[in-house]
C-alpha positions in Angstrom: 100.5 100.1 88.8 100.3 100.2 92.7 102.4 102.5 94.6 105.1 100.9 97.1 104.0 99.8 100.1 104.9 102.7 102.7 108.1 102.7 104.3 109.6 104.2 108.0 113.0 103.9 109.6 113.8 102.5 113.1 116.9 101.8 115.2 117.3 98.0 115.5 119.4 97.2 118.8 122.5 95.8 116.8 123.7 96.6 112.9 126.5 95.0 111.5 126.7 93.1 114.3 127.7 96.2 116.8 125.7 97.3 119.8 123.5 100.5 119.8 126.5 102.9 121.5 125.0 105.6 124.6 128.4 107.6 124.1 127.2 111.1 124.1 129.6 112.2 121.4 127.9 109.3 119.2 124.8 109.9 119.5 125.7 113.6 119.2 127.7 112.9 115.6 124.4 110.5 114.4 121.8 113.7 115.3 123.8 116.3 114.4 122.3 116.6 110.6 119.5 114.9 112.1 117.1 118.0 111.2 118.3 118.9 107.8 116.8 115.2 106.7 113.8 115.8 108.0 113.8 119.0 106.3 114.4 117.0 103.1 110.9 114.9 103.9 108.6 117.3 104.2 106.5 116.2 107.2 108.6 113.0 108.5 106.9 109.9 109.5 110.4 108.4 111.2 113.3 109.7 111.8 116.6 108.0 113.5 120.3 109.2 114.5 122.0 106.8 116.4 125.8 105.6 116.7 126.7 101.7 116.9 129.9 100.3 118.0 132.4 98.5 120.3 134.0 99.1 123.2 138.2 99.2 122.5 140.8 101.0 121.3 140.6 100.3 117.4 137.0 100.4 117.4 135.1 101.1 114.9 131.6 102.7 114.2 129.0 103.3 112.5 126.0 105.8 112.4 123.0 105.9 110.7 121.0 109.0 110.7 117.5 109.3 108.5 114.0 109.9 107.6 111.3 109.1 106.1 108.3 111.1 104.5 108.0 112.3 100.8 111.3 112.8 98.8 110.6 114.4 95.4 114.5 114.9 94.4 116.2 112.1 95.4 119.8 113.1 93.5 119.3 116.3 95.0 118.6 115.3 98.6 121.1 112.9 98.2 123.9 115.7 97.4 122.4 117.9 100.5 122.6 114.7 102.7 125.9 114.0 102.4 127.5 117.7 101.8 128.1 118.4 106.0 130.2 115.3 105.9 133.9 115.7 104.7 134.6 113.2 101.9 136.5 114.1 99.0 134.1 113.1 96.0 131.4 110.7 96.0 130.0 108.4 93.4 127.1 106.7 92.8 126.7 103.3 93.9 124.2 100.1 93.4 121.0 101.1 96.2 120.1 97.6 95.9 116.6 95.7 96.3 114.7 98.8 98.3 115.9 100.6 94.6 116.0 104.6 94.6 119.5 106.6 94.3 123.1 105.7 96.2 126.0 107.2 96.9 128.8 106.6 98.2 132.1 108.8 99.4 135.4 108.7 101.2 137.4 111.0 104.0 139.5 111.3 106.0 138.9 114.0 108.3 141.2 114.6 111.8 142.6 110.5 112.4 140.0 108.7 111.7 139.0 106.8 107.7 135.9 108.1 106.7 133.4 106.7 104.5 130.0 107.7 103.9 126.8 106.7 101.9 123.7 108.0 101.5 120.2 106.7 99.7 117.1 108.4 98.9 113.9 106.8 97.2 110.6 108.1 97.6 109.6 107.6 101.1 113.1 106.9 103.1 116.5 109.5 103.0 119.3 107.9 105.3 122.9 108.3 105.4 125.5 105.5 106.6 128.7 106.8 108.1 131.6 104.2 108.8 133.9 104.9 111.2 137.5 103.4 112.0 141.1 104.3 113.0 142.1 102.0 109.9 141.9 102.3 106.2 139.0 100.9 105.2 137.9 98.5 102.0 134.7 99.3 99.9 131.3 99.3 102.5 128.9 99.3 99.7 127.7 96.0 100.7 127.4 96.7 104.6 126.0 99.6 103.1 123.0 98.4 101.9 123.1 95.4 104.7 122.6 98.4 107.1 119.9 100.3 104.7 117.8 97.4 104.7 117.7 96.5 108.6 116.6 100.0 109.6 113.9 99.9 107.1 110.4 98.4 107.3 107.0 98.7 106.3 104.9 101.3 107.9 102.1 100.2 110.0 
């Protein structure tokens, strides 16, 4: 049986159809737990923290934050990933064709509807954070919409 190919992370210039943000506070929030995933990796081959969203007074946003290297524990990293973030309970979720572990959680922290999900498999850690002065629906499909356009085969 052959190994996966390798796997890295990068920061396409839209997700979900929102623009890469250069608010400070954004990229601030995406980078924040920035080096406790790369912790999680051992040595990282990629690593990315950056905020997407729209200009306006309802806007929402997302941020993706990751890494890739070696994951040996991927509930556990998972659990450590999302325990900064303040959601209520999470629960696993489908992680979709790249396979590994998923979870998924909601908050609602200060004014703003939180809900974050995080994957681990054995080469990529990442976790999703959605944004937005509304209540929001279930994200497990932009979820793994997002998981899949910042992830590509390593060169």
């Amino acid at each position: 049986m052959s190994s996966p190919a390798a796997r890295k992370l990068r920061a396409p210039e839209t997700l979900l159809g929102l623009p890469k943000s250069m608010d400070r506070e954004g990229i601030g929030l995406a980078q924040r737990h920035l080096d406790k995933l790369k912790r999680e990796v051992g040595q990282p081959t990629s690593a990315i923290g950056w905020p997407y969203a729209n200009k306006g007074p309802d806007a929402d946003a997302v941020l993706i934050s990751g890494a890739s290297g070696t994951i040996t524990d991927q509930q556990g990293a998972i659990e450590r990933a999302l325990q900064p973030y303040r959601i209520d309970s999470h629960e696993a979720v489908d992680a979709g064709e790249l396979g590994g572990t998923a979870r998924c959680g909601r908050g609602r922290p200060d004014e703003v509807f939180l809900i974050v999900c995080a994957w681990a498999d054995d080469q990529t850690l990442g976790v999703v954070v959605f944004l937005s002065s509304r209540p929001q629906a279930d994200r497990t499909t932009q979820f793994l919409e997002v998981r899949k356009a910042v992830t590509e085969p390593a060169a």
